[in-house]
C-alpha positions as CSV (number, residue, x, y, z in Angstrom):
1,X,1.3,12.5,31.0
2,X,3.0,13.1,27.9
3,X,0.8,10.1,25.9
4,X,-2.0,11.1,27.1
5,X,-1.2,14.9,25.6
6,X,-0.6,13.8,22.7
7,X,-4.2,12.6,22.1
8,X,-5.7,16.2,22.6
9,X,-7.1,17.7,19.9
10,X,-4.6,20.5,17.4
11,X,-4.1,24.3,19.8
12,X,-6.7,26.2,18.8
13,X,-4.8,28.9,17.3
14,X,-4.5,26.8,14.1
15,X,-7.8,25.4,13.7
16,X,-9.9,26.4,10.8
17,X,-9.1,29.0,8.3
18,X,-10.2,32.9,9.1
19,X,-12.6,32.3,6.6
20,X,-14.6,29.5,8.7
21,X,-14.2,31.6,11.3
22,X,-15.9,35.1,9.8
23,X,-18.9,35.6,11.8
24,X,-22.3,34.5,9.7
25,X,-24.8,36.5,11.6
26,X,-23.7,40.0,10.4
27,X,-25.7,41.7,7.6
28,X,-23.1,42.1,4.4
29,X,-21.8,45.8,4.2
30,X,-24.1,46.6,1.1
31,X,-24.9,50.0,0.0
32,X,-28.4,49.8,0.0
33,X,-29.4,52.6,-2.2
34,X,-27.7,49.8,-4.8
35,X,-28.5,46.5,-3.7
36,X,-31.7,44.9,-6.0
37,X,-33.7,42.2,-5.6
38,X,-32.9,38.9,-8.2
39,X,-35.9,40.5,-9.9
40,X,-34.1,43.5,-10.9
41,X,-36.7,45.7,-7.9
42,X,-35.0,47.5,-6.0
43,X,-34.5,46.5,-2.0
44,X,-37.2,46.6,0.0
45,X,-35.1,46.7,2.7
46,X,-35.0,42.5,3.4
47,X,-32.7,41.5,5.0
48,X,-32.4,37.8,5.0
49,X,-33.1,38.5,1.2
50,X,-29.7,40.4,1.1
51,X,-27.8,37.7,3.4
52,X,-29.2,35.3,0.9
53,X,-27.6,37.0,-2.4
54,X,-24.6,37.5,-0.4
55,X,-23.9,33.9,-0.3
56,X,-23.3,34.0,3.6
57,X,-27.0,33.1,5.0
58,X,-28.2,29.9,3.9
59,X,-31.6,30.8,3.9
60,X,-34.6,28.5,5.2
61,X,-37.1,27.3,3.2
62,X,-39.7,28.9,5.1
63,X,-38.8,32.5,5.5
64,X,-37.6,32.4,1.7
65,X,-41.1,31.7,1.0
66,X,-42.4,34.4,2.9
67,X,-40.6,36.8,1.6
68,X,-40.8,35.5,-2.2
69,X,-44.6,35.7,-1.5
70,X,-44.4,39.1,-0.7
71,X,-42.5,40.0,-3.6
72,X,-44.5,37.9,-6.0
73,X,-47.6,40.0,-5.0
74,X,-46.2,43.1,-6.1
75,X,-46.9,43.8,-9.6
């Protein structure tokens, strides 16, 4: 019994650091009245486009294009 313990993986309790283990899936607590676009616009209320400048959303290459097309076509 005691071999084939051994062999398990690590307890759980010190696997990963917190950091790994933040959840990815919650918008960033931004203000929004201050958050901008990369283009210096302010936010039109995107989202993904805030995940993506908060470095926790890797963002796919389709919806990044859909909303880069929409602002794009605002002049």
């Amino acid at each position: 019994m005691a071999a084939r313990r051994s062999r398990q993986a690590p307890p759980r309790s010190t696997r990963g650091t917190p950091q790994s283990q933040w959840p990815t899936h919650q918008p960033p607590t931004l203000d929004r009245g201050r958050v901008r676009t990369a283009m210096g616009r302010p936010d039109l209320g995107l989202r993904e486009a805030d995940l993506a400048m908060d470095g926790r959303m890797k963002l796919c290459r389709h919806h990044f294009q859909q909303i880069w097309g929409g602002l794009k076509h605002r002049k």
